[in-house]
Backbone as a chain_set.jsonl record, in Angstrom:
{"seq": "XXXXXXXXXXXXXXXXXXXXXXXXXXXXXXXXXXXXXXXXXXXXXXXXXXXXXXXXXXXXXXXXXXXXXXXXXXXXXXXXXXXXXXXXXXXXXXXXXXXXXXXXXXXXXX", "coords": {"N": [[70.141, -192.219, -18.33], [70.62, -193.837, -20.148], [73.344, -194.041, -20.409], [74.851, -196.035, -19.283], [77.336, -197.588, -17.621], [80.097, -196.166, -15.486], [82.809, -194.159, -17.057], [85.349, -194.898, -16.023], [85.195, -197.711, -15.411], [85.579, -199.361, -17.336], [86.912, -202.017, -18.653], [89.484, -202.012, -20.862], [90.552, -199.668, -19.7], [93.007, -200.347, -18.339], [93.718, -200.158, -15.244], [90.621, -200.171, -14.586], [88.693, -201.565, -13.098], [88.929, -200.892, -11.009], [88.209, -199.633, -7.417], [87.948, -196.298, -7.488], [87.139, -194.051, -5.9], [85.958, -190.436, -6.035], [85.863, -188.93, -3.864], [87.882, -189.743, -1.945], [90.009, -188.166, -2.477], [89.294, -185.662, -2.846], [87.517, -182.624, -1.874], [88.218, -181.878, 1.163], [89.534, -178.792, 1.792], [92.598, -176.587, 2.006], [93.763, -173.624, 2.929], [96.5, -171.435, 2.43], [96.568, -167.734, 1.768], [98.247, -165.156, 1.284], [98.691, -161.349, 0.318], [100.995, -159.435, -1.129], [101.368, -156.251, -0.36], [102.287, -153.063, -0.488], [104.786, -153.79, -0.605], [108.086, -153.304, -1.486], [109.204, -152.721, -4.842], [110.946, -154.282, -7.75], [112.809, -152.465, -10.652], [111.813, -154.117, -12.811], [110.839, -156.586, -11.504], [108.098, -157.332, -9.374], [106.551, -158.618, -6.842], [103.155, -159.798, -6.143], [101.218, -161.686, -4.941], [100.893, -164.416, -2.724], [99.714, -167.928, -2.36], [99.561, -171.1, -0.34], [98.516, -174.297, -0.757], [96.419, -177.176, 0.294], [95.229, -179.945, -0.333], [92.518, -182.224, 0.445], [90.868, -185.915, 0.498], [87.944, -186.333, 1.792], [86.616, -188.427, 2.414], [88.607, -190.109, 3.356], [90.385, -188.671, 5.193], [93.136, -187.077, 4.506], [94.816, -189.615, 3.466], [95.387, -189.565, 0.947], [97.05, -186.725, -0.13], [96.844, -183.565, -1.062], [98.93, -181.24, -2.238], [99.89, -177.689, -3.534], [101.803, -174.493, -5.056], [101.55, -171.227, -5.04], [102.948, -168.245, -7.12], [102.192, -165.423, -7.615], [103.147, -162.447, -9.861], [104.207, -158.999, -10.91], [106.138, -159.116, -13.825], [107.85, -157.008, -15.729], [105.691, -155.552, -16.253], [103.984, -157.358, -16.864], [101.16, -159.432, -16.161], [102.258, -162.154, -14.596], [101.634, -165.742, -12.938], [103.03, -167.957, -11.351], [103.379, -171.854, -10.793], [103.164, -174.739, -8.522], [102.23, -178.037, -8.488], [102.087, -180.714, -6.381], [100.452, -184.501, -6.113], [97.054, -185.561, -5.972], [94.561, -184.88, -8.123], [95.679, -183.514, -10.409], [94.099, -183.422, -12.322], [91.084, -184.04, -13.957], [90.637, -186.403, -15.584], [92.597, -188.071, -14.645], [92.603, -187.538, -11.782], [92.84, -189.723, -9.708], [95.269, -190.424, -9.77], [98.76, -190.022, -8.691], [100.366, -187.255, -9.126], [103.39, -185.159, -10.185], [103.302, -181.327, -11.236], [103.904, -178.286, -12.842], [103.558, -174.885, -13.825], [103.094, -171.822, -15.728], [101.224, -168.934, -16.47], [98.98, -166.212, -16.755], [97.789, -163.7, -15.144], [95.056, -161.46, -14.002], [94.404, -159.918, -11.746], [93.182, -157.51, -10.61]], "CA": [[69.539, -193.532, -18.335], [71.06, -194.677, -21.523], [74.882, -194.161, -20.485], [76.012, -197.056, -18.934], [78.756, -197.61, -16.534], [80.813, -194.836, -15.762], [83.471, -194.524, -18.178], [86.303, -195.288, -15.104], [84.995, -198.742, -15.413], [85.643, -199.533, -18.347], [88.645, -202.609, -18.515], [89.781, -201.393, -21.739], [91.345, -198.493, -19.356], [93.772, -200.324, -17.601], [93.114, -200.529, -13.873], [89.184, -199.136, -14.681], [87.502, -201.876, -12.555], [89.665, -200.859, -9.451], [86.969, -198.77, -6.793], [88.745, -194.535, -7.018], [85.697, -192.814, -5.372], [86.482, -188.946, -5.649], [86.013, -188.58, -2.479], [89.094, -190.081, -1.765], [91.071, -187.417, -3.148], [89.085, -184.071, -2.674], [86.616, -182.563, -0.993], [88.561, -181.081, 2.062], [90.562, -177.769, 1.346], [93.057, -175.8, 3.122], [94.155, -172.478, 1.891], [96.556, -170.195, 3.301], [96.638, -166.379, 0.864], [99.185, -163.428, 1.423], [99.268, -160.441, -0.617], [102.089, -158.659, -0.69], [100.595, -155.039, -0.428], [103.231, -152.221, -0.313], [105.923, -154.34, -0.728], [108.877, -152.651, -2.476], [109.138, -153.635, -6.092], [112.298, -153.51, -8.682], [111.995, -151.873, -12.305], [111.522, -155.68, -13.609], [109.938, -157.63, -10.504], [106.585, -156.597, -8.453], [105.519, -159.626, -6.376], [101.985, -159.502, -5.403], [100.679, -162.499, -3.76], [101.425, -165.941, -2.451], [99.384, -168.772, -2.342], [99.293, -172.701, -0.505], [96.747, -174.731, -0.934], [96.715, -178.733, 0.913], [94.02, -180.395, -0.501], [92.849, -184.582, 0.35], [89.259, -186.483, 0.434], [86.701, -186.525, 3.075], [86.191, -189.764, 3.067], [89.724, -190.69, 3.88], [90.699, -187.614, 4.987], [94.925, -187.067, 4.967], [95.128, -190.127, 3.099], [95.775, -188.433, -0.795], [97.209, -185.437, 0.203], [98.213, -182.863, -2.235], [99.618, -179.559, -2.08], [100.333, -176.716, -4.577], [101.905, -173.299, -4.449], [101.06, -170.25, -6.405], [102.895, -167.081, -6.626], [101.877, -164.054, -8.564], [104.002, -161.363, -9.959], [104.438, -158.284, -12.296], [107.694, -159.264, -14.633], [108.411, -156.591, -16.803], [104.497, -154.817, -16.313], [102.766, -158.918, -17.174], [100.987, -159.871, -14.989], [101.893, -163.752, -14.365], [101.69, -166.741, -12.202], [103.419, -170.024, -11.29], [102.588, -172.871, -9.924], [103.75, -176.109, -8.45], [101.375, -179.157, -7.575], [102.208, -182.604, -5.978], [99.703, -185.127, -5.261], [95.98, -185.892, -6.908], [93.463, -184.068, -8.651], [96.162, -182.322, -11.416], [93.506, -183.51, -14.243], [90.207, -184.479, -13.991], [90.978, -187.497, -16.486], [93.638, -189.022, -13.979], [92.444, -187.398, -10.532], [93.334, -190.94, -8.663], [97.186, -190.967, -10.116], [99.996, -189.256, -8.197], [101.555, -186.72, -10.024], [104.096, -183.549, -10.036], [103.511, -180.595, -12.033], [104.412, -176.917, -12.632], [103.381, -174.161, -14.873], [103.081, -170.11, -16.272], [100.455, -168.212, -16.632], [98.589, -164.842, -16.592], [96.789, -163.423, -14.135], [94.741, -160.192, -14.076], [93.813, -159.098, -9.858], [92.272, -155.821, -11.037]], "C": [[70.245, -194.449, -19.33], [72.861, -195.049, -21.136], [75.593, -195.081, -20.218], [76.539, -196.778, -17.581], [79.528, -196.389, -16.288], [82.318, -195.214, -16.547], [84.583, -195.051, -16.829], [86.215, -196.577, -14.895], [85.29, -199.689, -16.019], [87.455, -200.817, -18.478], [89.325, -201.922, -19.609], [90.825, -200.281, -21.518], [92.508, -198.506, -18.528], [93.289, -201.076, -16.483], [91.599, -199.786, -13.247], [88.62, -199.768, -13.716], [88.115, -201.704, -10.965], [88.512, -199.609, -8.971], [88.159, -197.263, -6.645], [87.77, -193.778, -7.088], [86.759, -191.153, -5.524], [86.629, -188.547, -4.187], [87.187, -189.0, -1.085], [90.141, -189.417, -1.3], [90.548, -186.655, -2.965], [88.12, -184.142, -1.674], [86.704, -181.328, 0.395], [89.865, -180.401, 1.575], [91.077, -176.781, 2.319], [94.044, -175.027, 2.448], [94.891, -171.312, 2.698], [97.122, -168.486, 1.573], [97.587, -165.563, 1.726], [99.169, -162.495, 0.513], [99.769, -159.329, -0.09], [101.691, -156.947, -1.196], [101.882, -153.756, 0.389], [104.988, -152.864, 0.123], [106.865, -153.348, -1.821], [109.412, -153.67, -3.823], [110.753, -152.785, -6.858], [111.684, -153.009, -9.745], [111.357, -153.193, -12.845], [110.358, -156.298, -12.484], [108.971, -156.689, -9.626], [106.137, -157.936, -7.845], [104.422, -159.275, -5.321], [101.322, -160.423, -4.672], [101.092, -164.131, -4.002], [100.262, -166.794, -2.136], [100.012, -170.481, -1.698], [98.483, -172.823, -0.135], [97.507, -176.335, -0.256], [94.753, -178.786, 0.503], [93.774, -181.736, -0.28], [91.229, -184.746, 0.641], [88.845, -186.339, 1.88], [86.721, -187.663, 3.454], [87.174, -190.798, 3.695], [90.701, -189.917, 4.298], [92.508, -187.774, 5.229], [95.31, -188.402, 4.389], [96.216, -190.119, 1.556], [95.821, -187.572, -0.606], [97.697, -184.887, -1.274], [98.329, -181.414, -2.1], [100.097, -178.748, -3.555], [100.359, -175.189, -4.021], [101.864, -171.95, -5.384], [101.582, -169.16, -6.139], [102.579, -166.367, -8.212], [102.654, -162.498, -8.549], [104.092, -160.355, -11.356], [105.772, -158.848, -12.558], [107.282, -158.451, -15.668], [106.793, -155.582, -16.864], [103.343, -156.288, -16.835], [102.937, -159.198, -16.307], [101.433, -161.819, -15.096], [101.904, -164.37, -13.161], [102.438, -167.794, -12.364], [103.504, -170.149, -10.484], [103.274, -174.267, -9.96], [102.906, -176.844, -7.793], [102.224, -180.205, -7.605], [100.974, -183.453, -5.872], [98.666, -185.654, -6.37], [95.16, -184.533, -7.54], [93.96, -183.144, -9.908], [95.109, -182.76, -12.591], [92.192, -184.136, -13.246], [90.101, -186.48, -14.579], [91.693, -188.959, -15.185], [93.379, -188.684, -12.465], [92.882, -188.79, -9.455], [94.801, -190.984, -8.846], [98.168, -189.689, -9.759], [100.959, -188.768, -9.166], [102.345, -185.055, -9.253], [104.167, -182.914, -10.892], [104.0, -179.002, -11.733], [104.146, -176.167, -13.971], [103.722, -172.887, -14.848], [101.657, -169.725, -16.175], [99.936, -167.006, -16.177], [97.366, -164.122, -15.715], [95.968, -162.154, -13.877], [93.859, -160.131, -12.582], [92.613, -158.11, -10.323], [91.2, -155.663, -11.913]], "O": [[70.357, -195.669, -19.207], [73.467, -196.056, -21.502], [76.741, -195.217, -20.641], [76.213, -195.953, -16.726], [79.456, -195.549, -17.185], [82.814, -196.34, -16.588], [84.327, -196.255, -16.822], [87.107, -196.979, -14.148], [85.332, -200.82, -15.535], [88.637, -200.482, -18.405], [89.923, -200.955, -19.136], [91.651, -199.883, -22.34], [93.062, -197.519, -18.043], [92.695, -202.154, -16.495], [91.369, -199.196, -12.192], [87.878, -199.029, -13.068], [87.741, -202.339, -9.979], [88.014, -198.819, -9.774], [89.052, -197.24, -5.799], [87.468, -192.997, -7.99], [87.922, -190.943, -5.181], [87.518, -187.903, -3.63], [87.266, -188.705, 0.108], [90.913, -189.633, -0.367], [91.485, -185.994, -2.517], [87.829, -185.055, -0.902], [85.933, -180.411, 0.68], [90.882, -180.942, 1.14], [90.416, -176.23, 3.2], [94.906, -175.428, 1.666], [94.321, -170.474, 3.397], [97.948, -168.61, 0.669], [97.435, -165.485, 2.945], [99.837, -162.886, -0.445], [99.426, -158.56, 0.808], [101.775, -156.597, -2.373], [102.186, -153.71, 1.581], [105.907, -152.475, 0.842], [106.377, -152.771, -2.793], [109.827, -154.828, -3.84], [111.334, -151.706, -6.746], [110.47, -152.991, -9.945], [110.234, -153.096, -13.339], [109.159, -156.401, -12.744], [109.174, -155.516, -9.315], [105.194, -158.43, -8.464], [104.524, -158.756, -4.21], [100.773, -159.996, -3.657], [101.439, -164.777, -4.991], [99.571, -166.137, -1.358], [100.807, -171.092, -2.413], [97.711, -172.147, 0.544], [98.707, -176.608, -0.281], [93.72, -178.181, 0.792], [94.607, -182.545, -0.69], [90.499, -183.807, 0.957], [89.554, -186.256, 2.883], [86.825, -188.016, 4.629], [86.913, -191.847, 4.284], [91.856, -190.194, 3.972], [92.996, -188.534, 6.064], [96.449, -188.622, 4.8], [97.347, -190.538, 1.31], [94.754, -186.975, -0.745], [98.424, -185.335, -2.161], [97.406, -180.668, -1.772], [100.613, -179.344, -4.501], [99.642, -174.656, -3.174], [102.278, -171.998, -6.542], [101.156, -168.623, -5.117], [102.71, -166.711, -9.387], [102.735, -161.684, -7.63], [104.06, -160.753, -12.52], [106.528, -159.063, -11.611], [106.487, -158.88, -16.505], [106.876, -154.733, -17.752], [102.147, -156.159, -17.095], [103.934, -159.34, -15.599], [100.716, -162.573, -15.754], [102.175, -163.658, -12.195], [102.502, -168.476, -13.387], [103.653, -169.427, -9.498], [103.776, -174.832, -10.931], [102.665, -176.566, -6.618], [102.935, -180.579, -8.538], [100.17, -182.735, -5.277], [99.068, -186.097, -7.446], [95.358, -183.353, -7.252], [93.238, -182.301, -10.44], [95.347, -182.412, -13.748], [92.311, -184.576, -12.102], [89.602, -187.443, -13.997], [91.406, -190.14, -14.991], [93.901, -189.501, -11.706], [93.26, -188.498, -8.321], [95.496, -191.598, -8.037], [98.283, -188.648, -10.406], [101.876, -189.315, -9.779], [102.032, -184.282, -8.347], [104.943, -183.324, -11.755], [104.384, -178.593, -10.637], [104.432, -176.67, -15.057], [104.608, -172.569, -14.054], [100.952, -170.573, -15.629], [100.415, -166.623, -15.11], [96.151, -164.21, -15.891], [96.73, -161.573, -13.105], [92.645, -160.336, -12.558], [91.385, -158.193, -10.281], [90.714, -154.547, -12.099]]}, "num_chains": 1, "name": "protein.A"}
């Protein structure tokens, strides 16, 4: 009751009083999974599963598309991941602004 406006409103933020419904940008998800299950592995590499994802709004659906791809692999007996997105939704903060990222990280299946 007390809060106000939503903070995205805010001029102060730029282009805050411009209308970027979420629903824009998410909502509808499309996911294809593989895991690579008796795949032959080296002493170093083990890849275990693949990931894409296409994600874009409902309310405009295929308008803000975005895509990201995820694979997962033992290196060395660690488990990790990486990942590449295009599109919306890499942040909560910025969900309306077209970006490209890519990361690391660790993943535990088991």
């Amino acid at each position: 009751m007390f809060q106000g406006d939503r903070e995205e409103d805010n001029v102060w933020e730029g282009d805050g009083a411009e209308s970027r419904p979420r629903d824009n940008y998410s909502g509808l998800q499309f996911a294809l999974a593989y895991t690579l299950q008796d795949e032959p592995c080296s002493d170093w590499v083990c890849f275990e599963r693949v990931e894409l994802e296409h994600t874009t709004g409902y309310a405009l659906p295929f308008d803000n598309n975005s895509k990201s791809l995820e694979v997962t692999m033992q290196l060395a007996g660690i488990p990790l991941y990486f990942w590449e997105r295009t599109g919306y939704i890499s942040d909560l903060v910025d969900y309306y602004k077209y970006t490209n990222s890519w990361g690391i990280g660790m993943e535990f299946l088991h």
